[in-house]
C-alpha positions in Angstrom: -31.3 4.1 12.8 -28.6 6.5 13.2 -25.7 7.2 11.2 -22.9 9.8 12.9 -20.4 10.7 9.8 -16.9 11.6 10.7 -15.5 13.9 7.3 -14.7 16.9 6.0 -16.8 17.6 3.6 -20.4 16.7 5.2 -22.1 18.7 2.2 -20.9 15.7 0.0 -24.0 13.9 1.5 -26.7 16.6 1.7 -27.8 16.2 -1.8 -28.1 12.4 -2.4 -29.6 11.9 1.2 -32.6 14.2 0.2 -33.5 12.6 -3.0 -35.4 8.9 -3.5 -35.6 6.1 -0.8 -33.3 7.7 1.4 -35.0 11.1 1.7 -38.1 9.6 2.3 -36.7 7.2 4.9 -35.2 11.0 6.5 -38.5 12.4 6.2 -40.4 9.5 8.1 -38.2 9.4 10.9 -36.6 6.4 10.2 -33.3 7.2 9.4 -31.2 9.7 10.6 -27.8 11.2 10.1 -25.7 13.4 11.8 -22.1 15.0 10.7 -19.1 15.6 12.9 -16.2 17.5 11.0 -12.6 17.2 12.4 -11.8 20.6 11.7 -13.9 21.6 14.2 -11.6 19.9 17.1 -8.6 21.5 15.7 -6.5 24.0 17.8 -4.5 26.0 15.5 -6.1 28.9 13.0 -5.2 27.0 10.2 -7.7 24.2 11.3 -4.6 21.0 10.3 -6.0 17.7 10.2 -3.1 16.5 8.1 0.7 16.2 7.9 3.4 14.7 6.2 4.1 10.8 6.7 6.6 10.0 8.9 9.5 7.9 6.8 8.7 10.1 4.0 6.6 9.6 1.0 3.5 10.9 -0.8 0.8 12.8 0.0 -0.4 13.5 3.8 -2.1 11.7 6.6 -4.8 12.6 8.8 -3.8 13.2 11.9 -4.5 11.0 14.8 -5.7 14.0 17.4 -8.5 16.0 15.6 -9.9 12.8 14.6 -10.1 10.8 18.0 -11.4 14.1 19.1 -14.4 13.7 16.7 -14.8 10.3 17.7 -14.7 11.0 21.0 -17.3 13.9 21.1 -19.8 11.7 19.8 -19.0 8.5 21.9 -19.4 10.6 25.1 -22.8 12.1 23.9 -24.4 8.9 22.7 -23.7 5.1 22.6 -22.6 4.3 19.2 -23.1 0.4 18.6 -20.5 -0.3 15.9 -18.0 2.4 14.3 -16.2 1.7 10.9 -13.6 3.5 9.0 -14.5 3.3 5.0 -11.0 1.8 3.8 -9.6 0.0 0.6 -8.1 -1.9 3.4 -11.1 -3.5 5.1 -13.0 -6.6 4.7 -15.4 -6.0 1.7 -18.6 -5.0 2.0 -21.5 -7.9 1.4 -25.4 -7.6 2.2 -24.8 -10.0 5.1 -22.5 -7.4 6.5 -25.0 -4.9 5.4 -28.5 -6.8 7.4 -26.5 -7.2 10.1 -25.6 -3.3 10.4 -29.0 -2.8 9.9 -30.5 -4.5 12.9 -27.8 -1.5 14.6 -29.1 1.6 16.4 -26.0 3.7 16.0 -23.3 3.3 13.7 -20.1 5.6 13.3 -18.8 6.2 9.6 -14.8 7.5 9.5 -14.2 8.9 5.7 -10.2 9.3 5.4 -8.9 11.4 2.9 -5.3 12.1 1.0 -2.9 8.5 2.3 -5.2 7.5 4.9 -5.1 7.9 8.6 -2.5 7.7 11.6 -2.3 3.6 12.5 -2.9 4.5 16.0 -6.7 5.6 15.4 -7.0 1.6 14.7 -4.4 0.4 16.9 -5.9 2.8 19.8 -9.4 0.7 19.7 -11.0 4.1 18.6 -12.6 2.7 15.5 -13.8 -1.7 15.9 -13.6 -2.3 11.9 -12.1 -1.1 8.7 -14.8 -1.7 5.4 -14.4 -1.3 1.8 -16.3 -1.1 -1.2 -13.7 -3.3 -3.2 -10.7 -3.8 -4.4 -10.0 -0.3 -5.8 -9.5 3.3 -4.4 -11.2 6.3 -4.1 -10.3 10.0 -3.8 -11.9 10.0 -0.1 -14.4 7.4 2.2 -17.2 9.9 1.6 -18.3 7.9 -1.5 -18.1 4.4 0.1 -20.3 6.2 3.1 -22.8 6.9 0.8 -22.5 3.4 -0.5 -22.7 1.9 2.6 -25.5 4.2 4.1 -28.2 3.5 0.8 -27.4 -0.5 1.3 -28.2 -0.9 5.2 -31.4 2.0 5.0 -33.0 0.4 2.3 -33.4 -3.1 4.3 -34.7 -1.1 7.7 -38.6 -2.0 7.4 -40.6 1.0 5.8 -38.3 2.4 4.0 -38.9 -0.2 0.6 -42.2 -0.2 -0.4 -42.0 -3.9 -1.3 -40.2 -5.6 1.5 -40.7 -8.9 -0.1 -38.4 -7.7 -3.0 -35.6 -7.6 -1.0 -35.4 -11.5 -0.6 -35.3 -11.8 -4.5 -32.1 -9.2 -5.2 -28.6 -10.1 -6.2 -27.0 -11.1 -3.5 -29.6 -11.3 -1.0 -29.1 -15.6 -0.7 -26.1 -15.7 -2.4 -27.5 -15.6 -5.7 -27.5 -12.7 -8.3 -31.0 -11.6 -9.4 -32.9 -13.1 -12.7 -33.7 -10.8 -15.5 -36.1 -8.8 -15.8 -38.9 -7.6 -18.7 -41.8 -5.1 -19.1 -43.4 -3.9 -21.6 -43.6 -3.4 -24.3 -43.7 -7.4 -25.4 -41.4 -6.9 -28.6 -39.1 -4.3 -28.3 -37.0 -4.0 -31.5 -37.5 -7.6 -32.1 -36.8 -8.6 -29.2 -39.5 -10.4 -27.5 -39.8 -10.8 -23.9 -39.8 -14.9 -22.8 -43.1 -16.4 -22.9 -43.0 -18.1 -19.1 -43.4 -14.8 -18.2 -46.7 -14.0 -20.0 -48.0 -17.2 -19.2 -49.8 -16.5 -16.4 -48.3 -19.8 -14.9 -46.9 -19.0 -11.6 -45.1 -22.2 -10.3 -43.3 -22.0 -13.9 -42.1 -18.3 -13.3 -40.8 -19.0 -10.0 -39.2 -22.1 -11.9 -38.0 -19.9 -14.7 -36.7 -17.1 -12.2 -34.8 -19.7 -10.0 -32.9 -21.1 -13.0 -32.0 -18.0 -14.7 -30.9 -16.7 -11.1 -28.6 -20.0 -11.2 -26.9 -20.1 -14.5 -26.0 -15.9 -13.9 -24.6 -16.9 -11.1 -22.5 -19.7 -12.1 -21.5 -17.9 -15.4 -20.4 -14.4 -13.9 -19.9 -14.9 -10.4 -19.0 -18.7 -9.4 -17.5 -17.7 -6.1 -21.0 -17.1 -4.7 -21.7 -20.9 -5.7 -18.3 -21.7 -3.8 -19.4 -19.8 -0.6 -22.7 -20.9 -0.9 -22.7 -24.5 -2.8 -25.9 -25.8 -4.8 -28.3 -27.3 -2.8 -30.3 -30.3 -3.8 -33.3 -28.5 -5.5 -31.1 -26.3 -7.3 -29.0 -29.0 -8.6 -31.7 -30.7 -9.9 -33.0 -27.7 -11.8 -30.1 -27.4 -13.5 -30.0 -30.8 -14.1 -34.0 -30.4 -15.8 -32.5 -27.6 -17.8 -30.2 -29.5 -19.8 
């Protein structure tokens, strides 16, 4: 998979993308990441990508010409199956979103900086979808990029090495993950729960499944909303009581 990052400040991402899961996923091949920076499609000596709002206001706004520019230089080199501009704006970021960007070849990242971008980069049809991380803002997309980047490269096959863990993470069936223990047994008097030293795996999975549950329902009960209880998880709740 291929990610093509529009921004200004592609050594943002040098360091993280060398280090852990997604450096190794670089160095096998299976990811990879190129950076387009809209200074480089500027005509005046200054290099301006940004000007004052029109109506006043504020801060300044990307302009709309270096950036289609960018866009444009990579559309017409290679096909780009999805491009997204990282925006407090856009429709939040979920891993359905995220497994289905995955199954992408080439995706287009837009990182705005200072107010945002001119309307008529979205309006234009030069970018299909606005994302965000949630609802708060940050000083430029580059972080949400990152964000985005590590959730979809981490569910391409080979870059985990346990795939299977994937199905048991928060969020990955609309349920938030069970807790977890290691050793040591006691720590500080605080001992680990005995299902999961029993050697009894039906009961762990049992265990797991209704910890997983009651998280959910206590901290996020708009997952159960989305995705209501279904007839075996309603009756583990109900064995619980």
């Amino acid at each position: 998979m291929k990610f093509v990052i529009v921004t200004l400040f592609p050594e943002f991402f040098r360091s993280p993308l060398e280090d852990a899961l997604l450096g190794k996923a670089l160095g096998k091949g299976l990811l990879e990441v190129e950076y387009v920076n809209p200074r480089d499609f500027t005509e005046d000596v200054h290099q301006t990508v940004d000007d004052v709002p029109f109506g006043g206001g504020a801060g300044m706004v990307m302009m709309a010409e270096p950036l289609v520019r960018a866009i444009e230089s990579v559309k017409n080199r290679i096909p780009v199956s999805r491009s997204v501009y990282m925006s407090p704006r856009g429709k939040v970021l979920t891993q359905d979103y995220a497994q289905n960007l995955a199954k992408l070849d080439t995706v287009l990242l837009l990182c705005g900086r200072y107010e945002g971008i001119d309307q008529r980069i979205l309006d234009g049809g030069f970018i299909d979808e606005e994302l965000s991380l949630g609802d708060f803002v940050l000083a430029g997309g580059e972080t949400a990029a990152l964000a985005l980047i590590e959730t979809v490269s981490r569910l391409m096959p080979g870059t985990m090495g346990n795939q299977e863990s994937l199905s048991e993470e928060s969020h990955a069936a609309g349920r938030l993950e069970y807790p977890q223990y290691t050793r040591p047994r006691v720590f500080r008097g605080m001992e680990a729960p005995e299902v999961l030293l029993s050697g009894h795996h039906g009961k762990v999975k049992q265990w797991r499944s209704r910890q997983s549950l009651l998280l959910t329902l206590e901290r996020r009960p708009d997952l159960v909303e989305r995705w209501p209880l279904s007839r075996e998880e309603q009756k583990l709740l109900d064995n619980s009581r």
